[in-house]
DOVOVO-937275 format. One record per residue (C-alpha): y, z, x; residue in three letters. Coordinates in steps of 0.001 Angstrom, whole numbers. Each point is the difference from the previous one (the first is absolute). Example, Ala and Ser with C-alpha at 12.3 -4.5 7.8 and 13.67 -1.06 7.14 Angstrom:
BEGIN
<node py="-4500" pz="7800" px="12300" drenkol="Ala"/>
<node py="3440" pz="-660" px="1370" drenkol="Ser"/>
END
This chain:
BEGIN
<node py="147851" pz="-111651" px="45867" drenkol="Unk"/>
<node py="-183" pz="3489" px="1544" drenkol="Unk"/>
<node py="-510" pz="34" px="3783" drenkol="Unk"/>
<node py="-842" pz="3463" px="2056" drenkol="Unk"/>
<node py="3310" pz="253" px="835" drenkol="Unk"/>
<node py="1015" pz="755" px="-3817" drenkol="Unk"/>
<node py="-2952" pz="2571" px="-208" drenkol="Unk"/>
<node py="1438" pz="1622" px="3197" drenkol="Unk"/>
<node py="3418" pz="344" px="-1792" drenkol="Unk"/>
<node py="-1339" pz="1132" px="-2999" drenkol="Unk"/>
<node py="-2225" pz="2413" px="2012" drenkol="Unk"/>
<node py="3141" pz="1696" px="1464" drenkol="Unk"/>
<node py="2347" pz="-410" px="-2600" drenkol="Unk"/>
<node py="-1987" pz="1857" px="-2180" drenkol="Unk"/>
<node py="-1731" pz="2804" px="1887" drenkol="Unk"/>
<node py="-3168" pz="-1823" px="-474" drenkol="Unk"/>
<node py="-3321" pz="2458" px="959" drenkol="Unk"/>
<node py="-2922" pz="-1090" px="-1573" drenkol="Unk"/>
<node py="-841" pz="-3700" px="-29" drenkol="Unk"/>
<node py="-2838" pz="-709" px="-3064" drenkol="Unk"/>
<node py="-1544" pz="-3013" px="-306" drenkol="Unk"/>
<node py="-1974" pz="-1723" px="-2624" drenkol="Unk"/>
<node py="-3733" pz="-1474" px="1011" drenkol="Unk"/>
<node py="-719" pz="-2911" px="-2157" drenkol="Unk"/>
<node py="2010" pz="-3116" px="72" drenkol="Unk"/>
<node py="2243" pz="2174" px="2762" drenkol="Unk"/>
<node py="-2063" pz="1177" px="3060" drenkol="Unk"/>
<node py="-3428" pz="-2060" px="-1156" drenkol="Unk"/>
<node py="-194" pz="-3697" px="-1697" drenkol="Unk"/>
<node py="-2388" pz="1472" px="-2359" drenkol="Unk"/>
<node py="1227" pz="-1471" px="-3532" drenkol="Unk"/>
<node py="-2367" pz="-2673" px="-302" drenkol="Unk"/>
<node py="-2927" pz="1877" px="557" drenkol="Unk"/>
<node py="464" pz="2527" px="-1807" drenkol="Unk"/>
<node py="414" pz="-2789" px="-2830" drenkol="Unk"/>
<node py="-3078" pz="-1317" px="1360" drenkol="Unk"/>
<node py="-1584" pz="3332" px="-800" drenkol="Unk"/>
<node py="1676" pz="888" px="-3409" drenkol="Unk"/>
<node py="-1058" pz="-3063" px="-1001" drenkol="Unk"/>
<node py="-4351" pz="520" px="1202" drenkol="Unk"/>
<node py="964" pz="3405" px="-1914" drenkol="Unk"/>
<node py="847" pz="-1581" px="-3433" drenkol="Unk"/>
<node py="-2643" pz="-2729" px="509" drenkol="Unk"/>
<node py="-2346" pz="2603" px="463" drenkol="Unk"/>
<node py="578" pz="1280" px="-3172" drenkol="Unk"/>
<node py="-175" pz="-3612" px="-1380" drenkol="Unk"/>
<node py="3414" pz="-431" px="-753" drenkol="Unk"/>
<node py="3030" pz="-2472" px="1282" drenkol="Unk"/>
<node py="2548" pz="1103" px="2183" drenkol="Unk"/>
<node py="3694" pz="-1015" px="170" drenkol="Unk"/>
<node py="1128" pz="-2649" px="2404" drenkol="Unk"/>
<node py="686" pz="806" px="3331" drenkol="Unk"/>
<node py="3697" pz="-879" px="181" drenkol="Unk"/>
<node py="611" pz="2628" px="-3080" drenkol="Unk"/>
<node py="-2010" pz="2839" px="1614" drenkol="Unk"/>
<node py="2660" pz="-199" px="3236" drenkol="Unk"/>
<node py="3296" pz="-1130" px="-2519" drenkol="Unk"/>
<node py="-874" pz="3300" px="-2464" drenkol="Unk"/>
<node py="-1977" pz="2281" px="1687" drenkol="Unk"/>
<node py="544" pz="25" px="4258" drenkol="Unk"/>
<node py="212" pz="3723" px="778" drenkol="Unk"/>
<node py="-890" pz="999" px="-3245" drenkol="Unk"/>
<node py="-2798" pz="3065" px="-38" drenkol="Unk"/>
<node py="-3327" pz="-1844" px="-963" drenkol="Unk"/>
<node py="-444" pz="2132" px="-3481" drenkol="Unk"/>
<node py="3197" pz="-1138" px="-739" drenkol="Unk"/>
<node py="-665" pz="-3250" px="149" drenkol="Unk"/>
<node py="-3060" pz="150" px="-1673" drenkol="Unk"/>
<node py="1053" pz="1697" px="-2815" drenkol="Unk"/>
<node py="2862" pz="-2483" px="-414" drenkol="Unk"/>
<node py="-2871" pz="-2927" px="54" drenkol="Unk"/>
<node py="-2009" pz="1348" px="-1823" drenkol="Unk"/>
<node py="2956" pz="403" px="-2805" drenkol="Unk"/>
<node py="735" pz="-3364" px="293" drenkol="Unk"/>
<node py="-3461" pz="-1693" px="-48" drenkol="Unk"/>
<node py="-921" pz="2427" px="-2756" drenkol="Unk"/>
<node py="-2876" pz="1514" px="2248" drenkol="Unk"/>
<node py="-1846" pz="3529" px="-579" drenkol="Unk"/>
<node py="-508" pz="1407" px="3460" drenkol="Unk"/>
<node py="-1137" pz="2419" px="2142" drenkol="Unk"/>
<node py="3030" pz="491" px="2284" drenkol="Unk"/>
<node py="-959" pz="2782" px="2712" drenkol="Unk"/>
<node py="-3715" pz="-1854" px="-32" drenkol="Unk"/>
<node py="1419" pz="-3562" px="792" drenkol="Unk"/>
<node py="2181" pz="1588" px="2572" drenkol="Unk"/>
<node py="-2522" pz="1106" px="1831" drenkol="Unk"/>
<node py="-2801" pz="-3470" px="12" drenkol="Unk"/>
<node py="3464" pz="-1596" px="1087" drenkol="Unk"/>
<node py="129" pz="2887" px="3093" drenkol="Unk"/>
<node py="-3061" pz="-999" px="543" drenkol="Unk"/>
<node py="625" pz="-3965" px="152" drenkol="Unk"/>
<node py="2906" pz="345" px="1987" drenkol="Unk"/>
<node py="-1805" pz="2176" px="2389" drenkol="Unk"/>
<node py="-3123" pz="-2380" px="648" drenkol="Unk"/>
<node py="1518" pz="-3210" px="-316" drenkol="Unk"/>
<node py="3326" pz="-519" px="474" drenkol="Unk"/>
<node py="1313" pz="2709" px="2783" drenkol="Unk"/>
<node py="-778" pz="-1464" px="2799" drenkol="Unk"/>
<node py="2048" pz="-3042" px="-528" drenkol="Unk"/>
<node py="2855" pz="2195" px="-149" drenkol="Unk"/>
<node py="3184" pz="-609" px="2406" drenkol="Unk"/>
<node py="3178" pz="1704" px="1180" drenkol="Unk"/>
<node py="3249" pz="-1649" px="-1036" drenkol="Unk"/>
<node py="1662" pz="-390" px="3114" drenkol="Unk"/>
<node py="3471" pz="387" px="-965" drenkol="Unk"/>
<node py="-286" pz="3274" px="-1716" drenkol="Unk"/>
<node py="-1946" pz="1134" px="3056" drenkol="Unk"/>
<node py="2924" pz="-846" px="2462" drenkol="Unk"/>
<node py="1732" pz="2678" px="-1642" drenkol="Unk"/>
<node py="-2640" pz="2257" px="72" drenkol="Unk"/>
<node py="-530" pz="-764" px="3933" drenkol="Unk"/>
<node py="3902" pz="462" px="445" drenkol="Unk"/>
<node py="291" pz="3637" px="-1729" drenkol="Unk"/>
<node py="-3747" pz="1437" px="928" drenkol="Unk"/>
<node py="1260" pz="3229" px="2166" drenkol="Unk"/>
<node py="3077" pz="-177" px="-1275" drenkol="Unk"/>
<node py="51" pz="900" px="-3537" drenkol="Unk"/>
<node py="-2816" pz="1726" px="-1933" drenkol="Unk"/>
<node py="-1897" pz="-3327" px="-2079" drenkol="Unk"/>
<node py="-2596" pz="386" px="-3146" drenkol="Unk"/>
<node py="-1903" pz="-2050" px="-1914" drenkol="Unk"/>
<node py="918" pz="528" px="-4081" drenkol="Unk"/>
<node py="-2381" pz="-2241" px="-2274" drenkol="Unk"/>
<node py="-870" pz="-745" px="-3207" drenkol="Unk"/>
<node py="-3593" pz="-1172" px="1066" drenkol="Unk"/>
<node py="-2934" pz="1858" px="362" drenkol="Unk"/>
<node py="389" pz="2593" px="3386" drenkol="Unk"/>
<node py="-3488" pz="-655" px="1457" drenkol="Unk"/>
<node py="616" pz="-3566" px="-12" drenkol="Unk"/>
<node py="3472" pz="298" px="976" drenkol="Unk"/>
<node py="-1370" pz="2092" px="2955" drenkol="Unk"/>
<node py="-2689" pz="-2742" px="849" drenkol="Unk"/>
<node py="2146" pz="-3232" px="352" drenkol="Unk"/>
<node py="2591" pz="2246" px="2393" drenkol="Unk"/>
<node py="-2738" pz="1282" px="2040" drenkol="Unk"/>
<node py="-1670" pz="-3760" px="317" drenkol="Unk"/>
<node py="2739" pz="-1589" px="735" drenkol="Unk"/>
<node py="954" pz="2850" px="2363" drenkol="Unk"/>
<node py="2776" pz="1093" px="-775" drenkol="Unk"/>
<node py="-301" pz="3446" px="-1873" drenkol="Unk"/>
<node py="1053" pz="1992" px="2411" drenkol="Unk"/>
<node py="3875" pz="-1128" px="-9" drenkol="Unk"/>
<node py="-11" pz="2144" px="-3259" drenkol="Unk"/>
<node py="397" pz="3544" px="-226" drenkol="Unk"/>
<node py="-1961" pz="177" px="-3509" drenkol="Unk"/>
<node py="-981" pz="-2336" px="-2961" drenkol="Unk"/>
<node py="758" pz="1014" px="-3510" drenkol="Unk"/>
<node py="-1916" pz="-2016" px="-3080" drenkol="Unk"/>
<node py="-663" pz="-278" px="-3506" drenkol="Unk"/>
<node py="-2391" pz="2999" px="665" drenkol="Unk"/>
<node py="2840" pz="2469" px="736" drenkol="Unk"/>
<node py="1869" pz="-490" px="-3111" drenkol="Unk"/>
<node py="335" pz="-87" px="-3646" drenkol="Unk"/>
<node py="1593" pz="-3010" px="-473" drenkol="Unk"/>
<node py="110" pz="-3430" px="1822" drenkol="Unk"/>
<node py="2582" pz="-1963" px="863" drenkol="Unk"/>
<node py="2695" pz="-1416" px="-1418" drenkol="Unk"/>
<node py="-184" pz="3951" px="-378" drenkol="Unk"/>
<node py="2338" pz="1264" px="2832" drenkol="Unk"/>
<node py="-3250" pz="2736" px="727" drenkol="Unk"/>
<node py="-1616" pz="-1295" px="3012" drenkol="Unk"/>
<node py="3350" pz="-307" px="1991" drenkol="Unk"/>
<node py="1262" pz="3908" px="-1453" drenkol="Unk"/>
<node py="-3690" pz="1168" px="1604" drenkol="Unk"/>
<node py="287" pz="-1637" px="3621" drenkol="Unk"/>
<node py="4071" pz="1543" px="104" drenkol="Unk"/>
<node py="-1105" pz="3543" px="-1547" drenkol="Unk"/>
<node py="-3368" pz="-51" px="2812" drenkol="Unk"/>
<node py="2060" pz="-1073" px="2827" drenkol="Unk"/>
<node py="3107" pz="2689" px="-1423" drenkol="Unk"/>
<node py="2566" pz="-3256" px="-77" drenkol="Unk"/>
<node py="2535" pz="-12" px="-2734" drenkol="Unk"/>
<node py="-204" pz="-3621" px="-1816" drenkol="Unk"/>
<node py="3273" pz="-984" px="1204" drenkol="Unk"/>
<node py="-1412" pz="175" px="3236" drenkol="Unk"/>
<node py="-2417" pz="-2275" px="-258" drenkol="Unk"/>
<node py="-172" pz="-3970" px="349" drenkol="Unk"/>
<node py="-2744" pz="-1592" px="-2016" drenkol="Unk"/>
<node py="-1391" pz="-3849" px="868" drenkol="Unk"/>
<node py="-1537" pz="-1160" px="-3023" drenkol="Unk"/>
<node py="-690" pz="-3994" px="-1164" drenkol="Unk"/>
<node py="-332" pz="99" px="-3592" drenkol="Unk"/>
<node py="2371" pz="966" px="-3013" drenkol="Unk"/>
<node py="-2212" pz="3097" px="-1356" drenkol="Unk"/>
<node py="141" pz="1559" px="3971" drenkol="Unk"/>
<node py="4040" pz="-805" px="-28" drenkol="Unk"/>
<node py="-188" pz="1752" px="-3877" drenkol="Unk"/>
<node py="-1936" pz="3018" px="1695" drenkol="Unk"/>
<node py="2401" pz="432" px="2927" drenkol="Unk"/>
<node py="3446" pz="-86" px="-2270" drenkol="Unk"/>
<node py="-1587" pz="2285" px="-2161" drenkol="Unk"/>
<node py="-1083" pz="2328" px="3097" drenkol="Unk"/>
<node py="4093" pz="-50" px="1039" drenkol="Unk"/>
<node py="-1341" pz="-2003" px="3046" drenkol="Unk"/>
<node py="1395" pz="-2907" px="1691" drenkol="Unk"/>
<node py="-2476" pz="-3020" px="610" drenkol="Unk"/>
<node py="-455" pz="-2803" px="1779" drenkol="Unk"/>
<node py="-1378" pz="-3260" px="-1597" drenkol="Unk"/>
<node py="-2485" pz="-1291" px="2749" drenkol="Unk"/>
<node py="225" pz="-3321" px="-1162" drenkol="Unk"/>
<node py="3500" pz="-321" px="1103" drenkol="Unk"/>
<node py="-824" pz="1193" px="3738" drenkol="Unk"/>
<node py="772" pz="-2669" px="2652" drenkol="Unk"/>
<node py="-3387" pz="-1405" px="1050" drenkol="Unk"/>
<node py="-45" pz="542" px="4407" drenkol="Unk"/>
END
């Protein structure tokens, strides 16, 4: 288990500047819905959806068209990627973002280092939804910035999204200490030459 007295060390051991942090399943408990809303999306287009257990095991922190794509591959489905990526937007948005919470242990952290280190959001979700659960849950202005899908080519496990917060706030990667909970965020991070923190190892307080 990693307690904030490990992240301090690690913060001053390694000249740590910019602290990034992941939004779904690391700053919001926001997995289930959006299975919840991947799933109205398919159903909508009046086809099954995998279990809900599989979508967090396989795809957690994966960019939605990459997940997508890879169902679609395996349930031999023809779709319209960028068009189902959008109705689900649009789910999430109206049904399920208000139920949205802050994970408390990720957010002691946060509390601890806001106005002391420099702190941005780096997702593989959809910014203006990103944006919306921060600001409703109060709590977007701890963060400097918040980078998404939108500002990238490529989605995590893709190490973009983490290169784009370090290049915009002019940190080298070695300077910056990710929090991510899922293996395709930990993937991203390695492949950014970034340390990272697995949230689900933090010491509850």
């Amino acid at each position: 288990m990693i307690s904030q007295q490990t992240i301090n060390d690690i913060i001053k051991t390694h000249d740590i500047q910019l602290l990034i942090f992941d939004c779904d399943g690391t700053l919001m408990e926001t997995l289930s819905l959006h299975y919840q809303a991947w799933r109205d999306a398919f159903i909508n287009e009046g086809l099954a959806f995998i279990d809900e257990e599989e979508f967090i095991r396989e795809y957690a922190g994966v960019s939605g068209g990459r997940m997508v794509a890879a169902v679609a591959a395996k349930l031999n489905y023809t779709l319209d990627i960028k068009k189902l990526q959008e109705y689900k937007k649009k789910i999430f948005l109206e049904r399920y973002i208000m139920q949205v919470t802050p994970i408390q242990k990720t957010f002691a952290i946060v509390r601890q280092y806001h106005g002391k280190l420099p702190m941005v959001v780096a997702s593989g979700g959809a910014k203006e939804a990103v944006r919306q659960m921060l600001h409703l849950n109060e709590v977007l202005d701890y963060f400097k910035q918040v980078f998404a899908i939108e500002d990238v080519n490529h989605g995590k496990p893709a190490p973009d999204v983490f290169l784009k917060a370090a290049q915009d706030q002019g940190i080298l990667p070695e300077n910056c200490l990710v929090f991510e909970d899922h293996f395709a965020g930990f993937t991203a991070a390695e492949s950014a030459g970034m340390r990272y923190i697995d949230v689900n190892q933090l010491i509850d307080n």
